[in-house]
N, C-alpha and C positions, 0 to 999 in steps of 0.2 A: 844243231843245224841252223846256221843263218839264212834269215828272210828276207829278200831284196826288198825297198821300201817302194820299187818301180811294181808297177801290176803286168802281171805276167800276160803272153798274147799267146794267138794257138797254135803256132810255131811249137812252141815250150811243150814238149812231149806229154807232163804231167797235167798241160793244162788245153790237152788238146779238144775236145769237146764241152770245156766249163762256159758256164755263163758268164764270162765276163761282165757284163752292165752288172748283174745282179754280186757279181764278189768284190767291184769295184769297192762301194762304200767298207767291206770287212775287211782289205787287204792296208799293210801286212795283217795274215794271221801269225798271233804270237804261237809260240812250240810249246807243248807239254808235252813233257822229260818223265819218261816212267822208269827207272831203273832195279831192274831184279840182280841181287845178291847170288853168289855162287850157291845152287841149293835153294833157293828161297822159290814158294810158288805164289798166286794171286792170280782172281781171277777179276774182271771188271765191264759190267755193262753199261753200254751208252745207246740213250733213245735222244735224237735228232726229232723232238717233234715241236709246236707248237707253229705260231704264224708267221713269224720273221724266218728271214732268213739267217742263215748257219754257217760255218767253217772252222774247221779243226783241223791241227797239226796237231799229231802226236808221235813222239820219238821215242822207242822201244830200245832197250838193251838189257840183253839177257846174259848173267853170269852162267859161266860151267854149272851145267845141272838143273840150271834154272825152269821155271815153266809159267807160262801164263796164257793165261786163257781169255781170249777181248771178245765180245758180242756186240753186235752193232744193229741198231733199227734207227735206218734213214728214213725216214717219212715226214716233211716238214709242211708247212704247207703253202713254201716260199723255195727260193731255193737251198738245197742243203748238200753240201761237201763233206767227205772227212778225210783224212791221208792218214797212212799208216805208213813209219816207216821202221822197222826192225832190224837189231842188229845181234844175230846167237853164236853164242858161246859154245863151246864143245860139250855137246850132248844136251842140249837146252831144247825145249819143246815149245810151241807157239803153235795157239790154235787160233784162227778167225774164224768167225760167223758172223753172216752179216745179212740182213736181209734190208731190201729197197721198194718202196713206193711212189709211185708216181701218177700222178692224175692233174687234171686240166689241162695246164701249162707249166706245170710242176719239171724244175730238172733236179734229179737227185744224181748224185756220183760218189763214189769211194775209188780211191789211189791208193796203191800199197805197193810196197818195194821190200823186200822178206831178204836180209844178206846171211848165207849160212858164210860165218868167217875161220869156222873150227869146225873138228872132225863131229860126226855121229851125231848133230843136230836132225830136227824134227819138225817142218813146218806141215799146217793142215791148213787151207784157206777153204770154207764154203759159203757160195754167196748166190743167192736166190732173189732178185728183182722183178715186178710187175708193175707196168706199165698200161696205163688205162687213159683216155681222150688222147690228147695231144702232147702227154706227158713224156721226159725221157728220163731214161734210168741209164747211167756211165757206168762199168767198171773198167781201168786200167791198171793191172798190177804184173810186179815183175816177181820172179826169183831169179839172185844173182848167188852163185856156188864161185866161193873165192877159193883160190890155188891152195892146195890142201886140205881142202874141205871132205875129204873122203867122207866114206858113209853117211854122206847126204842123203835124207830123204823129204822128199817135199811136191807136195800135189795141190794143184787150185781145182779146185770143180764150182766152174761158173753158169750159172741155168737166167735165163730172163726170160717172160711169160708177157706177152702183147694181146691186151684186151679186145684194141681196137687197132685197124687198119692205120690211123691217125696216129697211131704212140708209135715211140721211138726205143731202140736200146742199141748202145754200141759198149762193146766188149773185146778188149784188148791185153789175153794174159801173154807173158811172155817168159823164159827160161833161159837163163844164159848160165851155163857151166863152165866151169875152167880148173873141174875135177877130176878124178879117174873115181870109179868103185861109187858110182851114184844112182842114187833110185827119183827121178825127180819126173812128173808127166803133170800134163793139164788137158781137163778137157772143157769145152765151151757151146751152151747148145741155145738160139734163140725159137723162141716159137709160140702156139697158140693152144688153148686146153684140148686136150687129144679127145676129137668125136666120138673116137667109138668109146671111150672109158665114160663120158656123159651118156652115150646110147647105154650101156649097161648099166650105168645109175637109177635112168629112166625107167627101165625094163623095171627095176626092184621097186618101184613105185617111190623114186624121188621127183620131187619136181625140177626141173630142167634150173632154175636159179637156185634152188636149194643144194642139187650136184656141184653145180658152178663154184660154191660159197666154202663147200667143206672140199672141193680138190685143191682152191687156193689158199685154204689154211692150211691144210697138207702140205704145199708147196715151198709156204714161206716157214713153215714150223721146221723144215731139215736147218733152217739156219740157225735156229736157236736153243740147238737141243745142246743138254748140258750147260748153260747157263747158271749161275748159281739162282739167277731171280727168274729161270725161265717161264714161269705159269706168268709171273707180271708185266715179263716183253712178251709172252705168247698174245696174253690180251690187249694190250697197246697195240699189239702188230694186227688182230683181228677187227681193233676198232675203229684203226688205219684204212682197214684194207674195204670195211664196211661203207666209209666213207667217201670211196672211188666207185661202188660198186652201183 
């Protein structure tokens, strides 16, 4: 996929909510090119952390049968982007997990674009973001079902958690079919830690921050199950999230 060497504005669907000032100095980002073999699986995690800012392209294509499995921990402590674009093969499986932090001024985002191009593929997208001060957490991601794609199956379940009245999250999945014989749905929920699951933490004799701590690693731990390195992004992502807290 080629990268225009012009910086993109928020016209540009994919870059509709980015920071621009902040991607200015990274743009272009260059692409990495992952290509799975007919049959071939792999799985690969990416932690998005440190001070600087981030951006990643990365280009997916999956042979017949293929499978891979991507994790993702956006949590920088600047701004950080990743895109994801996938291209599957007849009967190829692709899973995301992704989990998002954000806090101060922090803007984190992930882009994905999932194309089933052949029959009986398999996409899984789960993405779990939190947002704490004035920080905001982006997801925009599509699935496009190309003409023949029967036995399509492909779901986003997208969740973002608001600390603070001040944080932000905007969340844009979308579906476009142009198959018959398809199983494809997304669901999308933004919101705040649910009171009465803290009132019944409380009642058991946890303390009120201490509930707070293990509902959001709860939260963010659906994105990262199955990982090959999960215990190591489980704690990246708690020591993240300790950090906002």
């Amino acid at each position: 996929m080629a990268i225009s060497a012009t910086l993109p504005t928020h016209r540009d669907e994919d870059f509709r909510y980015a920071d621009l000032t902040a991607l200015a100095p990274l743009w272009p980002v260059a692409v990495e090119r992952i290509v799975l073999a007919a049959g071939e699986e792999r799985a690969l995690s990416i932690a998005n952390l440190g001070t600087g800012a981030v951006a990643r392209e990365l280009e997916v294509e999956l042979g017949d049968g293929a499978r891979f499995d991507l994790h993702v921990l956006n949590a920088p402590q600047a701004y950080g982007r990743i895109a994801v674009r996938a291209v599957l093969g007849k009967g190829a499986q692709f899973h995301l997990g992704a989990a998002q932090l954000a806090g101060a001024t922090q803007v984190v985002e992930l882009v994905t674009q999932v194309t089933h191009a052949a029959p009986d593929a398999v996409s899984r997208q789960v993405v779990r973001s939190v947002a704490g001060g004035s920080g905001t957490v982006n997801y925009l991601g599509k699935v496009l079902v190309r003409p023949g794609a029967d036995g399509t199956d492909g779901s986003q379940s997208i969740r973002a958690m608001l600390l603070d009245r001040t944080a932000t999250a905007n969340a844009k999945p979308e579906l476009e079919i142009h198959a018959d014989d398809v199983k494809c749905a997304h669901g999308c929920a933004v919101g705040e830690l649910d009171p009465g699951a803290l009132f019944y933490l409380a009642q058991r004799g946890l303390p009120p921050e201490t509930a707070k701590r293990l509902m959001l690693q709860a939260f963010v731990a659906e994105a990262l199950v199955g990982a090959a390195d999960e215990e190591t992004m489980l704690e990246r992502a708690i020591a993240a999230l300790e950090a906002m807290l």
